[in-house]
N, CA, C and O atoms as a Tripos MOL2 file, in Angstrom:
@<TRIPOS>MOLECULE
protein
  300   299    75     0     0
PROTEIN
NO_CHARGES

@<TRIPOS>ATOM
      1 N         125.3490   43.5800   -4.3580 N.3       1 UNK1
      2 CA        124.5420   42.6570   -3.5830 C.3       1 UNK1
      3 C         123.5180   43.4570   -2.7950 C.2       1 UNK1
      4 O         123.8490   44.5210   -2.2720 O.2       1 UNK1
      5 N         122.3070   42.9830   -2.6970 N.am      2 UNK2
      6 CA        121.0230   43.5330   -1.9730 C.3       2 UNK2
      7 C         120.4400   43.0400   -0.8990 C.2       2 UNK2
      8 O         119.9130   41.9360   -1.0370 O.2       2 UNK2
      9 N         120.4030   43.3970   -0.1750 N.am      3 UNK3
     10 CA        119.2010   42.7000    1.5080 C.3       3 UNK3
     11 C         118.2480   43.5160    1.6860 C.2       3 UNK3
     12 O         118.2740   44.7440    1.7700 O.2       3 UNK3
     13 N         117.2310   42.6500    1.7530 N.am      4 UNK4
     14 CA        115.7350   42.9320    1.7070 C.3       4 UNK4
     15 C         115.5930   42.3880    2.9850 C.2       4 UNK4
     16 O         116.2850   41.4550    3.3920 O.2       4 UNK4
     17 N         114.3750   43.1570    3.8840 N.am      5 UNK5
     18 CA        113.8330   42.3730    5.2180 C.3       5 UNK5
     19 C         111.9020   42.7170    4.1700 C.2       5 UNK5
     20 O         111.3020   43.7100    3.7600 O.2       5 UNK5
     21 N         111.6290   41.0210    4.1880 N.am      6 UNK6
     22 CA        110.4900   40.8140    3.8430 C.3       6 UNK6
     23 C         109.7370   40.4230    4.6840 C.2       6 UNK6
     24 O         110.1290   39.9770    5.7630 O.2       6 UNK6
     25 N         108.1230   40.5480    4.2340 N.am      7 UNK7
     26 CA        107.3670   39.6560    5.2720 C.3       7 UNK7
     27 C         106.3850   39.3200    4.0740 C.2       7 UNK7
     28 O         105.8170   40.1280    3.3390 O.2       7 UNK7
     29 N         106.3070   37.7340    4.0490 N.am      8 UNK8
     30 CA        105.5690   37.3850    2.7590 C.3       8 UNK8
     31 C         104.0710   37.0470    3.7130 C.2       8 UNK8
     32 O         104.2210   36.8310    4.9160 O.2       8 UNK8
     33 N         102.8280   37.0200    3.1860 N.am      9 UNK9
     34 CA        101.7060   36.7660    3.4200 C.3       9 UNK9
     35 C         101.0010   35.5770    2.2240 C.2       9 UNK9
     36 O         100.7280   35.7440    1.0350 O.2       9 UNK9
     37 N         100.8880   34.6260    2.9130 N.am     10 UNK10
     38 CA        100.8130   33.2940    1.6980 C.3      10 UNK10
     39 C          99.3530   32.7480    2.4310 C.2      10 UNK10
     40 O          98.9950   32.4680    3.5750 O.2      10 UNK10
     41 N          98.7240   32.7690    1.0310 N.am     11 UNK11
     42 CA         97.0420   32.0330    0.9000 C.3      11 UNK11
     43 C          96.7400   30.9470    1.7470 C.2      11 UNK11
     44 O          97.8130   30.5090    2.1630 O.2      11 UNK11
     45 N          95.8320   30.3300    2.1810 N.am     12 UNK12
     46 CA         95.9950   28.7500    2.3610 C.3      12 UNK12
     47 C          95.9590   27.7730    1.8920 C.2      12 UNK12
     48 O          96.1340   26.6630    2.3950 O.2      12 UNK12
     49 N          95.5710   28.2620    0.1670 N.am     13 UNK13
     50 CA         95.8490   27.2160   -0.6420 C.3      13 UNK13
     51 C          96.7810   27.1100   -1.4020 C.2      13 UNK13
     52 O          96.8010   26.4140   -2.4180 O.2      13 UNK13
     53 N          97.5690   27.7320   -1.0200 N.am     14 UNK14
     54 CA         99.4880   27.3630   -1.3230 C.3      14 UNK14
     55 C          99.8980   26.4350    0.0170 C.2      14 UNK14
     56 O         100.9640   25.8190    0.0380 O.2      14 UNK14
     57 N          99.2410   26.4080    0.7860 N.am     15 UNK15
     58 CA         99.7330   25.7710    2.2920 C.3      15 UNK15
     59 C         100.8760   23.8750    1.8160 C.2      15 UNK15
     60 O         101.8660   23.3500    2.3250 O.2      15 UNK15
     61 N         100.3890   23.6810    1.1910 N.am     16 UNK16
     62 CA        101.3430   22.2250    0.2860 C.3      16 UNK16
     63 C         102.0800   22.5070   -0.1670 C.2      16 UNK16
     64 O         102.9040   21.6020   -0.3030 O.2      16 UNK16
     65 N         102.3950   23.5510   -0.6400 N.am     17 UNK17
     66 CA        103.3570   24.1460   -1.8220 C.3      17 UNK17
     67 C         104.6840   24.6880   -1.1040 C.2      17 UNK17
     68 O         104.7590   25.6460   -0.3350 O.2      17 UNK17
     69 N         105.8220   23.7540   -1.5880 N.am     18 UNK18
     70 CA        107.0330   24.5830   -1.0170 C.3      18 UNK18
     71 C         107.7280   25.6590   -1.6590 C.2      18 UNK18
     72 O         108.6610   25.6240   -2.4600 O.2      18 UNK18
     73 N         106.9850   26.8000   -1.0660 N.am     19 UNK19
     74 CA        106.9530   28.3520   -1.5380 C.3      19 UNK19
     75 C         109.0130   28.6110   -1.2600 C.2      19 UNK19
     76 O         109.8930   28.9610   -2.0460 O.2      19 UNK19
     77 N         109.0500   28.1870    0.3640 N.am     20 UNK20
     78 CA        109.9670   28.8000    0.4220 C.3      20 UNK20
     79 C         111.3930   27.8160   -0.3530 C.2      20 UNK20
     80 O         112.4800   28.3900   -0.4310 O.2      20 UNK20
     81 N         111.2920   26.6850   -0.7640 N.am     21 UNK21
     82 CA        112.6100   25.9720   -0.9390 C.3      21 UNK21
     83 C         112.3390   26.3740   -2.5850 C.2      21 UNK21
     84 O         113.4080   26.2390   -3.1800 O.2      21 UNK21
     85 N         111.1660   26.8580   -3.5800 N.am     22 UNK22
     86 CA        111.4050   27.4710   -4.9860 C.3      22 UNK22
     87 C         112.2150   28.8810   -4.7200 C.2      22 UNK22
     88 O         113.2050   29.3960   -5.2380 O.2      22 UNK22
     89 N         111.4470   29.1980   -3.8180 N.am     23 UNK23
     90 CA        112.7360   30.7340   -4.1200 C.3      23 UNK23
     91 C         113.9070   30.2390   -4.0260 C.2      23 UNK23
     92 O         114.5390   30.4580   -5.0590 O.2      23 UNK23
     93 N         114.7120   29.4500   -2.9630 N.am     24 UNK24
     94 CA        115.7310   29.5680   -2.7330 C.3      24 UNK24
     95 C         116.5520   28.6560   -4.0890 C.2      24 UNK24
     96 O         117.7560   28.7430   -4.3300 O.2      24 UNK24
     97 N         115.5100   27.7540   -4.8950 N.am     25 UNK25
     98 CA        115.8620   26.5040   -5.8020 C.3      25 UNK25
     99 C         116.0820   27.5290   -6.6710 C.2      25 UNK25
    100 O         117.2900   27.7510   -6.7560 O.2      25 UNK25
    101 N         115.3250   28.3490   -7.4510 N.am     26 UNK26
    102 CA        114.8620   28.9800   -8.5120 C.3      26 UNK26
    103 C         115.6650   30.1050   -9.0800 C.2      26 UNK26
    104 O         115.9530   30.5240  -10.2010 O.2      26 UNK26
    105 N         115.9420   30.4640   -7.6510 N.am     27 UNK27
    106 CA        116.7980   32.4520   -7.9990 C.3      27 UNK27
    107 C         118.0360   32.1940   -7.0820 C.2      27 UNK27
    108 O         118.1300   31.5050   -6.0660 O.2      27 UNK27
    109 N         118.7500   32.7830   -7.5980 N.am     28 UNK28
    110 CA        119.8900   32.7370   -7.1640 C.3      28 UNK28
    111 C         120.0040   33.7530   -5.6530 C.2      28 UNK28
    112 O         120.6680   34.7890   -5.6040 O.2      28 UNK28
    113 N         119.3220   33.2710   -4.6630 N.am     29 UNK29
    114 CA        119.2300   34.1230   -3.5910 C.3      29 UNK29
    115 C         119.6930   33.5850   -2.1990 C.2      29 UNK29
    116 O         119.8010   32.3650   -2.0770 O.2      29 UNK29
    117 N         119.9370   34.2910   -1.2800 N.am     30 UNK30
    118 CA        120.2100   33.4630    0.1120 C.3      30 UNK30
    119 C         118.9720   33.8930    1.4530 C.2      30 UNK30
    120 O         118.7280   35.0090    1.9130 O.2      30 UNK30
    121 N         118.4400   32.7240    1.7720 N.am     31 UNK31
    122 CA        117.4360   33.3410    2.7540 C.3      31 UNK31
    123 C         117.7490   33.1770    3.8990 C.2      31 UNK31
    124 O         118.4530   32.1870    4.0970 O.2      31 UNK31
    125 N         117.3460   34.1200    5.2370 N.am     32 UNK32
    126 CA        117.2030   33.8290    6.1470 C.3      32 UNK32
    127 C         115.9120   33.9810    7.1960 C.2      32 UNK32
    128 O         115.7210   35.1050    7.6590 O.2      32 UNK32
    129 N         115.0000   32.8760    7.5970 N.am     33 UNK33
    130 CA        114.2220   32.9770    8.4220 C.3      33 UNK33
    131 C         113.8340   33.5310    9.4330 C.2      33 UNK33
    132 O         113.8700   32.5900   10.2250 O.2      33 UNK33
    133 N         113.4170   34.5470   10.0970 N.am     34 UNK34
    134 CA        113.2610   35.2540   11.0590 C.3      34 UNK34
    135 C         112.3820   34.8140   12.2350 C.2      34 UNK34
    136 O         112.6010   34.4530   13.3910 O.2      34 UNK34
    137 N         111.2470   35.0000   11.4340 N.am     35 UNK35
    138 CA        109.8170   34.3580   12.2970 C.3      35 UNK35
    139 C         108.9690   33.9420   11.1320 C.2      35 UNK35
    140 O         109.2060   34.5920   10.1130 O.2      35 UNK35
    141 N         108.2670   33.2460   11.0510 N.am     36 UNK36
    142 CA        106.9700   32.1900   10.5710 C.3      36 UNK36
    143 C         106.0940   31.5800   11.0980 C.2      36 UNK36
    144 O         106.4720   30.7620   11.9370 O.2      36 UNK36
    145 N         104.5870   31.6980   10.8530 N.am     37 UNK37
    146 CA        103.8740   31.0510   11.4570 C.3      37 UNK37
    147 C         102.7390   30.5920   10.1210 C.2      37 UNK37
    148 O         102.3760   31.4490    9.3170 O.2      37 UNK37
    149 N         102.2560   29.1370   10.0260 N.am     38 UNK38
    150 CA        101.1320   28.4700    9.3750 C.3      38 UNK38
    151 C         100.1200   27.8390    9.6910 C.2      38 UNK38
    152 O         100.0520   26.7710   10.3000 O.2      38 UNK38
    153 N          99.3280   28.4650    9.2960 N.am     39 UNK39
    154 CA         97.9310   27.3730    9.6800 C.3      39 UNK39
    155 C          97.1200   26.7390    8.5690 C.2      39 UNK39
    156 O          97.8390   26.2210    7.7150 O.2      39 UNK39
    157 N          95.9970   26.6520    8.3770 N.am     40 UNK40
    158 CA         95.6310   25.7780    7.3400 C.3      40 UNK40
    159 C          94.9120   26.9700    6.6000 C.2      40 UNK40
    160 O          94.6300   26.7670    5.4190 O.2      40 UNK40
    161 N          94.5340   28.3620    7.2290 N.am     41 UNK41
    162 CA         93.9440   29.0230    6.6360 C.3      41 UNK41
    163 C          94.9520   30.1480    5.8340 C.2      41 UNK41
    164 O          94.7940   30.7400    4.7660 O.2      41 UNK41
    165 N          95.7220   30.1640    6.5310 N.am     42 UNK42
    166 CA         97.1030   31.1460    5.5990 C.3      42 UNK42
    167 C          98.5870   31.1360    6.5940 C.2      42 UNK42
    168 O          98.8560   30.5600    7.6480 O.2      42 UNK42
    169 N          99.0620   31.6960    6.0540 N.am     43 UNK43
    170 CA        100.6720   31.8630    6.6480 C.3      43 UNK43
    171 C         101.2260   33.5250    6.7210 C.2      43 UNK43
    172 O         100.5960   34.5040    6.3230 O.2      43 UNK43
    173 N         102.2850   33.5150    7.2110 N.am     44 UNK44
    174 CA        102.9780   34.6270    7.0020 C.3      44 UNK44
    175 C         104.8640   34.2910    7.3340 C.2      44 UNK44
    176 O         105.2400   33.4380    8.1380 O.2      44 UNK44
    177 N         105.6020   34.9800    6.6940 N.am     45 UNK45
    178 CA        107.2700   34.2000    7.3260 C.3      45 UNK45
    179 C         108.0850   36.0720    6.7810 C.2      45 UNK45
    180 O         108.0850   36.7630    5.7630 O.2      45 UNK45
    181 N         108.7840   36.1930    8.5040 N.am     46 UNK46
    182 CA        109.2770   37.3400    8.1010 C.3      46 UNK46
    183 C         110.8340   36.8420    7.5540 C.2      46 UNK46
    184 O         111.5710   35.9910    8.0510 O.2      46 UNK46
    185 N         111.0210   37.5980    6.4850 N.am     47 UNK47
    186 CA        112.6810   37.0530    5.7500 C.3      47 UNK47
    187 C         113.5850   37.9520    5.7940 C.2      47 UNK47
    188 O         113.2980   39.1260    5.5640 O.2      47 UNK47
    189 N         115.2250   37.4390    6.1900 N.am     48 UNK48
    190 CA        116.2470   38.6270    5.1950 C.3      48 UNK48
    191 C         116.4640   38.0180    4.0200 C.2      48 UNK48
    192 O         116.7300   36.8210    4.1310 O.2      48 UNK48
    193 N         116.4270   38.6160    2.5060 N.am     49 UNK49
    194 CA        116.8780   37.9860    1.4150 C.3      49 UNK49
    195 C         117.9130   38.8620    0.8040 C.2      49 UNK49
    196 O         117.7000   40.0460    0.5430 O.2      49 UNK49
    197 N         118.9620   38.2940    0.5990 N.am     50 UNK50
    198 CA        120.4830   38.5350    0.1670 C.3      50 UNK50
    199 C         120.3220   37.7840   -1.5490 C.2      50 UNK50
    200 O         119.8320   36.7320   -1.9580 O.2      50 UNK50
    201 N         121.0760   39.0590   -2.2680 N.am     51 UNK51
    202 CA        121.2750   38.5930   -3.6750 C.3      51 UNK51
    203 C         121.4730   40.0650   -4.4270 C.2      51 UNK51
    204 O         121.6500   41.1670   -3.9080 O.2      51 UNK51
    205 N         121.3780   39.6780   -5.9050 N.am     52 UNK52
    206 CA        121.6090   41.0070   -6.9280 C.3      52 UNK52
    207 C         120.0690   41.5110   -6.8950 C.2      52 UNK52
    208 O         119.1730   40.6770   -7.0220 O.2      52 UNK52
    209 N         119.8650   42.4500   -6.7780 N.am     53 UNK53
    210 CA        118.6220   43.3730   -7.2950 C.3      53 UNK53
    211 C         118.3860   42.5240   -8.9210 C.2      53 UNK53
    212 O         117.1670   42.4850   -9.0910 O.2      53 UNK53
    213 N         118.7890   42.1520   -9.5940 N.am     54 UNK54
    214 CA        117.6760   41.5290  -10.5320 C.3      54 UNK54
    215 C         117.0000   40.3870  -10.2560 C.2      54 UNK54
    216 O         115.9940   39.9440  -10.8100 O.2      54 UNK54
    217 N         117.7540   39.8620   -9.1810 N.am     55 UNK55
    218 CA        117.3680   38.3640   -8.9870 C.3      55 UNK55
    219 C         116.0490   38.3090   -8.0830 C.2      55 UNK55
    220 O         115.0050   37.6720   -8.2240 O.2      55 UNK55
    221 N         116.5580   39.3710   -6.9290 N.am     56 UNK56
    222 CA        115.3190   39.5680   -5.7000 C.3      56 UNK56
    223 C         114.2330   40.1900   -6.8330 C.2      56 UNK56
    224 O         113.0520   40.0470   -6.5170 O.2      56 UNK56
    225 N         114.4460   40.7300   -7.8580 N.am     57 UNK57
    226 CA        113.5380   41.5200   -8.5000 C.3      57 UNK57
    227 C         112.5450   40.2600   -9.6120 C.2      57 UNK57
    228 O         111.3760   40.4200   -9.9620 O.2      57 UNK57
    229 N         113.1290   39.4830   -9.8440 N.am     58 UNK58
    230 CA        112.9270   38.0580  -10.2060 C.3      58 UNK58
    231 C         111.7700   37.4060   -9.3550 C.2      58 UNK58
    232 O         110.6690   37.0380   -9.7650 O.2      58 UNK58
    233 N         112.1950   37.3570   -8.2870 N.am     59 UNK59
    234 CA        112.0400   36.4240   -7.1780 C.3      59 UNK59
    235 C         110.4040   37.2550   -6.5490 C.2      59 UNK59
    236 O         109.3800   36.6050   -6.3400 O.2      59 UNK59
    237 N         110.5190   38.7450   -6.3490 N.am     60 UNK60
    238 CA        109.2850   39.3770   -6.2030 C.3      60 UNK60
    239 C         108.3580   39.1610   -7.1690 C.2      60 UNK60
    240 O         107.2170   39.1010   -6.7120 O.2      60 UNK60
    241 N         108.4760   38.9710   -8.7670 N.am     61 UNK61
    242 CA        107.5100   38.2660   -9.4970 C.3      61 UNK61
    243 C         107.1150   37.1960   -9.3520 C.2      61 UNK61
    244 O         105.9780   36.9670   -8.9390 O.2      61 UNK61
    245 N         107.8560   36.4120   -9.6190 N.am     62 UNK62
    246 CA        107.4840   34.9730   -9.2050 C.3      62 UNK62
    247 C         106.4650   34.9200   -7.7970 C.2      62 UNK62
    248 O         105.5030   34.1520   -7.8130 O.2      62 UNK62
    249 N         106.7250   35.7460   -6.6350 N.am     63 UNK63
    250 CA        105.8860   35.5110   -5.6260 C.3      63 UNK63
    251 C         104.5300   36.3740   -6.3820 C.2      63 UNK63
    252 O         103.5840   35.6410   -6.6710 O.2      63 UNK63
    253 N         104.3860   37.7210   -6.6860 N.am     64 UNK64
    254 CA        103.2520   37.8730   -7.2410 C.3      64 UNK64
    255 C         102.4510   37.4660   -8.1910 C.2      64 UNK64
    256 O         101.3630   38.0280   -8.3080 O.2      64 UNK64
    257 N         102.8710   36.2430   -9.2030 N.am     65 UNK65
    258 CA        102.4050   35.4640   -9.4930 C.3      65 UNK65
    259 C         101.7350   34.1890   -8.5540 C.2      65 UNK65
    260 O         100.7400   33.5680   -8.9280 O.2      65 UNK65
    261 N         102.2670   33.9850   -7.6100 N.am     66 UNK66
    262 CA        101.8440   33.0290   -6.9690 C.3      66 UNK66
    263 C         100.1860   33.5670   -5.6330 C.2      66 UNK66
    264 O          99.5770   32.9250   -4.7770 O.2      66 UNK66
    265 N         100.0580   35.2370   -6.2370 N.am     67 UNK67
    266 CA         99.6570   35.5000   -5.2350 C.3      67 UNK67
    267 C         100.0620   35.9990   -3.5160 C.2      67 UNK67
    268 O          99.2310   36.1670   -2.6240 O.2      67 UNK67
    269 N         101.0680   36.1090   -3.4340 N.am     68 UNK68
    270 CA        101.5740   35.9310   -1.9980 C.3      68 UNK68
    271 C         102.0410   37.3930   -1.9240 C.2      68 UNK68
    272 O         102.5620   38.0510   -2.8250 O.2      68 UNK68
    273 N         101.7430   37.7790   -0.6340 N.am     69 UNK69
    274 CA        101.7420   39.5980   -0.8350 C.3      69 UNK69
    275 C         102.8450   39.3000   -0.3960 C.2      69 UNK69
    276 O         103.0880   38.1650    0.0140 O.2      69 UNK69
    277 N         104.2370   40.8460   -0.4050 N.am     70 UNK70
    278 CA        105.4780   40.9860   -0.5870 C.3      70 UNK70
    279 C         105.4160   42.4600   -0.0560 C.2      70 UNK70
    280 O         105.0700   43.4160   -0.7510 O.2      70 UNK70
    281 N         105.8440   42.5370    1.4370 N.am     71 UNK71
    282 CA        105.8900   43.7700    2.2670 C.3      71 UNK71
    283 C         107.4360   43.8590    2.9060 C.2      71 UNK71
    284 O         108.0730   43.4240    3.8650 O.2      71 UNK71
    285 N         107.6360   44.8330    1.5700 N.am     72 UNK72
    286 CA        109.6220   45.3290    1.8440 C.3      72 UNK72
    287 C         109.4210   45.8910    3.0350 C.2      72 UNK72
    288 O         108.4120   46.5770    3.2010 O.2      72 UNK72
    289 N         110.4850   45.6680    4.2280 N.am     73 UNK73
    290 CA        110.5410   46.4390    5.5620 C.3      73 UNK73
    291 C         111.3870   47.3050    5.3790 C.2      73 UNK73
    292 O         111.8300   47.3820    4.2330 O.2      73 UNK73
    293 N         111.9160   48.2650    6.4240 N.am     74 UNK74
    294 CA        112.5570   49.5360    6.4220 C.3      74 UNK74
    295 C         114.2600   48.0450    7.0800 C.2      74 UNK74
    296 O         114.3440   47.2960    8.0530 O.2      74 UNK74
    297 N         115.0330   48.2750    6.1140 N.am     75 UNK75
    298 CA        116.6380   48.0610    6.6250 C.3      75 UNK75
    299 C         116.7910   47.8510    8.3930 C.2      75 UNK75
    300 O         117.9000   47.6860    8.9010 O.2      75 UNK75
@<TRIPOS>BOND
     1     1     2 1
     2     2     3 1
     3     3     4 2
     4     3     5 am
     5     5     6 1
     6     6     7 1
     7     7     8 2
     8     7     9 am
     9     9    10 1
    10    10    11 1
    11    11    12 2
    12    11    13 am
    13    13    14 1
    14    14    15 1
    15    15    16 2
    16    15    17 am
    17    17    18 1
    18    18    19 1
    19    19    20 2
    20    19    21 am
    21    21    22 1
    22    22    23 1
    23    23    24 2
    24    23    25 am
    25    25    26 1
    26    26    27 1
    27    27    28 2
    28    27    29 am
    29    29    30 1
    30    30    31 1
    31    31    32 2
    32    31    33 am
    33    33    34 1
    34    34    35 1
    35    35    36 2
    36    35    37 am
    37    37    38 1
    38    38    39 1
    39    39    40 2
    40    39    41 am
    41    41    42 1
    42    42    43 1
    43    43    44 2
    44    43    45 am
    45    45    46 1
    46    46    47 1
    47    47    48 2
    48    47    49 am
    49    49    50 1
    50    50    51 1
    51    51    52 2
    52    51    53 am
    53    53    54 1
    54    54    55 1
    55    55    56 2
    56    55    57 am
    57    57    58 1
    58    58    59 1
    59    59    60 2
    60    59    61 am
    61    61    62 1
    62    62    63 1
    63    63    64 2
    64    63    65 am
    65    65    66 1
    66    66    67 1
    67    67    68 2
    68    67    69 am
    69    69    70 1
    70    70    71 1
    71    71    72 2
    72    71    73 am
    73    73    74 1
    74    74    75 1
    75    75    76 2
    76    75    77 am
    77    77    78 1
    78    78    79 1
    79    79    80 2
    80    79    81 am
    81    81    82 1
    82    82    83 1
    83    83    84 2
    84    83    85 am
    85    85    86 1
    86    86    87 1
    87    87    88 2
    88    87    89 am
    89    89    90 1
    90    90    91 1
    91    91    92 2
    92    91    93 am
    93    93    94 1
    94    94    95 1
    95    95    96 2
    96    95    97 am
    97    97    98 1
    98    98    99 1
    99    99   100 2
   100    99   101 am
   101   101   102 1
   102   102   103 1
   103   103   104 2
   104   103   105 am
   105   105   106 1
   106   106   107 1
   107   107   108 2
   108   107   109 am
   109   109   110 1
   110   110   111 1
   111   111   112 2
   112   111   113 am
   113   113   114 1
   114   114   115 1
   115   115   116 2
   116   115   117 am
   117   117   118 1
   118   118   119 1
   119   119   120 2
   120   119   121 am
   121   121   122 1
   122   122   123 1
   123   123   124 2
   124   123   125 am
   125   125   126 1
   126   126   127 1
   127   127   128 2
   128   127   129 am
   129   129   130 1
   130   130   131 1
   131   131   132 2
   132   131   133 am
   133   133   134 1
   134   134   135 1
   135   135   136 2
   136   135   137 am
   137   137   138 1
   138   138   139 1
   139   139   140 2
   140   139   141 am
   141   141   142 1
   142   142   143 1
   143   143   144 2
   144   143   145 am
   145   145   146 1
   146   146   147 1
   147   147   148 2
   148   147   149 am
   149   149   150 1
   150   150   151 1
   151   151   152 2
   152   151   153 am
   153   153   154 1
   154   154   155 1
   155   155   156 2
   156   155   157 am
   157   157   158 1
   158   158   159 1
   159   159   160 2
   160   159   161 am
   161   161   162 1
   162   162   163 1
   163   163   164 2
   164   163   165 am
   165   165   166 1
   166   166   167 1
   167   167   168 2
   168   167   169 am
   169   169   170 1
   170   170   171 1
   171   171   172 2
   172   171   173 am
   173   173   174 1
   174   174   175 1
   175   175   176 2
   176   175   177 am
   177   177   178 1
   178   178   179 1
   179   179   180 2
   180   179   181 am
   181   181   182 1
   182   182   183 1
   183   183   184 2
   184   183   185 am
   185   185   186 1
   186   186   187 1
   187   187   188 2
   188   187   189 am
   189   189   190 1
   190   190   191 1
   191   191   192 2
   192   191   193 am
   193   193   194 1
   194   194   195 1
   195   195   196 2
   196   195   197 am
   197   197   198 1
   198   198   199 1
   199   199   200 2
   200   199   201 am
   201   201   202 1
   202   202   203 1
   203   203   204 2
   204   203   205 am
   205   205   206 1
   206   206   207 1
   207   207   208 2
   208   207   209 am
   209   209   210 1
   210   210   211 1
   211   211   212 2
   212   211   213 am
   213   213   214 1
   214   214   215 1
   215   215   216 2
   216   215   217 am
   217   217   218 1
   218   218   219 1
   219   219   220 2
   220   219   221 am
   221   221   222 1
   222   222   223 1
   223   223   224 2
   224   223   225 am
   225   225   226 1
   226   226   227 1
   227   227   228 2
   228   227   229 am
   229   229   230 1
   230   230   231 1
   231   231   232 2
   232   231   233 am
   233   233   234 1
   234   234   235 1
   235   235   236 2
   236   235   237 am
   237   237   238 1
   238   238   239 1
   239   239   240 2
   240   239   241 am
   241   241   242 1
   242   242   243 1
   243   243   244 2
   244   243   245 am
   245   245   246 1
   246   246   247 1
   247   247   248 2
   248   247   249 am
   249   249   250 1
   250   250   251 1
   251   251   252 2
   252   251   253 am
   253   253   254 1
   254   254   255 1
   255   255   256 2
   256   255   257 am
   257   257   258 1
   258   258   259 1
   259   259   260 2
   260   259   261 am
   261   261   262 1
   262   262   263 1
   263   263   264 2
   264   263   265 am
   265   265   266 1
   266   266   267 1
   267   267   268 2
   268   267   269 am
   269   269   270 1
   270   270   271 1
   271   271   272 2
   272   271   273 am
   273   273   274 1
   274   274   275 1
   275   275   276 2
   276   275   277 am
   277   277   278 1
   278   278   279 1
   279   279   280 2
   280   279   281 am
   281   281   282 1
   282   282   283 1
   283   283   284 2
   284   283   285 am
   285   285   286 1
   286   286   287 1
   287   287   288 2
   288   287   289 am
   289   289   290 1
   290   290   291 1
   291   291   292 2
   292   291   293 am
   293   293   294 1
   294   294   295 1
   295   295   296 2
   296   295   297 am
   297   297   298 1
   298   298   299 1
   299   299   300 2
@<TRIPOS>SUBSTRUCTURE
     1 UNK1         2 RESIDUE 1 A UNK
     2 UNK2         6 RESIDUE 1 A UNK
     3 UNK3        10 RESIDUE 1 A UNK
     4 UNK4        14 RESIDUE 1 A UNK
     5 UNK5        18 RESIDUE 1 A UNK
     6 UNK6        22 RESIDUE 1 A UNK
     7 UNK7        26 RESIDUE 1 A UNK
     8 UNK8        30 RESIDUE 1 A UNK
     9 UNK9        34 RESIDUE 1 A UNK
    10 UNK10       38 RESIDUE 1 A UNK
    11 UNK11       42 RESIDUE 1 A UNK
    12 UNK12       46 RESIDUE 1 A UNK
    13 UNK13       50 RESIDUE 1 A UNK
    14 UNK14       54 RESIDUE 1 A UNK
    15 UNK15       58 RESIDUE 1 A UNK
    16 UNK16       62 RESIDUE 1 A UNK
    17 UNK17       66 RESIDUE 1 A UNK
    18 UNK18       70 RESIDUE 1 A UNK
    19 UNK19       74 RESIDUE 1 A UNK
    20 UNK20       78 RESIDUE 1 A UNK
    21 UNK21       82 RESIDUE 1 A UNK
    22 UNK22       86 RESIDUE 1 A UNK
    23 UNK23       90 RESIDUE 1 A UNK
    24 UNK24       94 RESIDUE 1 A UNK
    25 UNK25       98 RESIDUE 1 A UNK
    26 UNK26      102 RESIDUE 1 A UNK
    27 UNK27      106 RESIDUE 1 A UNK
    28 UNK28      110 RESIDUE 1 A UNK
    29 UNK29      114 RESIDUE 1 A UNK
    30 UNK30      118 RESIDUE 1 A UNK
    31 UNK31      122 RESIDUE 1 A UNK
    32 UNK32      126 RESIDUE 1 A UNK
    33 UNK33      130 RESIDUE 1 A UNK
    34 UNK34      134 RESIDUE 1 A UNK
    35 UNK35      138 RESIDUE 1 A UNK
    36 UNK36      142 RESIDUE 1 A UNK
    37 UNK37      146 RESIDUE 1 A UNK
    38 UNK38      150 RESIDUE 1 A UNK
    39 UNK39      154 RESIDUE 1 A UNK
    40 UNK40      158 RESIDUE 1 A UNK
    41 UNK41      162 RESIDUE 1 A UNK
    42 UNK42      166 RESIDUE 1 A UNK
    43 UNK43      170 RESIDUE 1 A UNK
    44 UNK44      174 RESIDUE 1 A UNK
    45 UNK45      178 RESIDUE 1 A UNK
    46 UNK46      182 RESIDUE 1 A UNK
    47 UNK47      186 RESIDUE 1 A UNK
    48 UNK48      190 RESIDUE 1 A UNK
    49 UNK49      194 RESIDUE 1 A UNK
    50 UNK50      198 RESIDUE 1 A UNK
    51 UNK51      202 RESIDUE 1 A UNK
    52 UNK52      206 RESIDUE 1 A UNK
    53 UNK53      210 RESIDUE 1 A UNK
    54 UNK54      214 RESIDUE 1 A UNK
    55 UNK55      218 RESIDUE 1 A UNK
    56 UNK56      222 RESIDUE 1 A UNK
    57 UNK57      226 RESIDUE 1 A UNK
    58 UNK58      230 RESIDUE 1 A UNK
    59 UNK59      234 RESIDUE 1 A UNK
    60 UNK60      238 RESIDUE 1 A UNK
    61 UNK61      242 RESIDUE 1 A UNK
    62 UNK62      246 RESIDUE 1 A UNK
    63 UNK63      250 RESIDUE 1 A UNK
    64 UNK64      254 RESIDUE 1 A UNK
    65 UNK65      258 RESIDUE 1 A UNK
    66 UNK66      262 RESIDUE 1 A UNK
    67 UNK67      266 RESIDUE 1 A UNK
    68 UNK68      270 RESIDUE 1 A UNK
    69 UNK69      274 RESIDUE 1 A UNK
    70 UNK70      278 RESIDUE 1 A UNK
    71 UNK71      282 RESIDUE 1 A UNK
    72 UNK72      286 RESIDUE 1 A UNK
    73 UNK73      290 RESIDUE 1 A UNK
    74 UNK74      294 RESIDUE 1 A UNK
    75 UNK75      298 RESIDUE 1 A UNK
């Protein structure tokens, strides 16, 4: 099992899009919210994400497909 401390950076035209309930729908992962803030011009939400390294490794594509930068923190 793996924990990641993320901080995702999301466009503002994902701002409709429920970014965070696909990860959690999609990959077999567990999130926890830290801090988040949205506006209409972009977002940012710092995360812990718990799961297998293929899945978080999954789950980091899927966000770079979507565009949304993905800044691993130090443990």
């Amino acid at each position: 099992m793996g924990v990641k401390k993320i901080e995702l950076f999301i466009p503002g035209e994902l701002k409709e899009e429920p970014i965070l309930y696909h990860m959690i729908k999609n990959f077999d992962v567990s999130i926890k919210i830290i801090e988040a803030s949205f506006s209409t011009e972009s977002g940012w939400a710092y995360l812990i994400v718990n799961g297998e390294e293929s899945e978080i490794n999954k789950l980091f594509s899927f966000l770079k497909e979507k565009h949304i930068s993905v800044e691993v923190k130090e443990k």
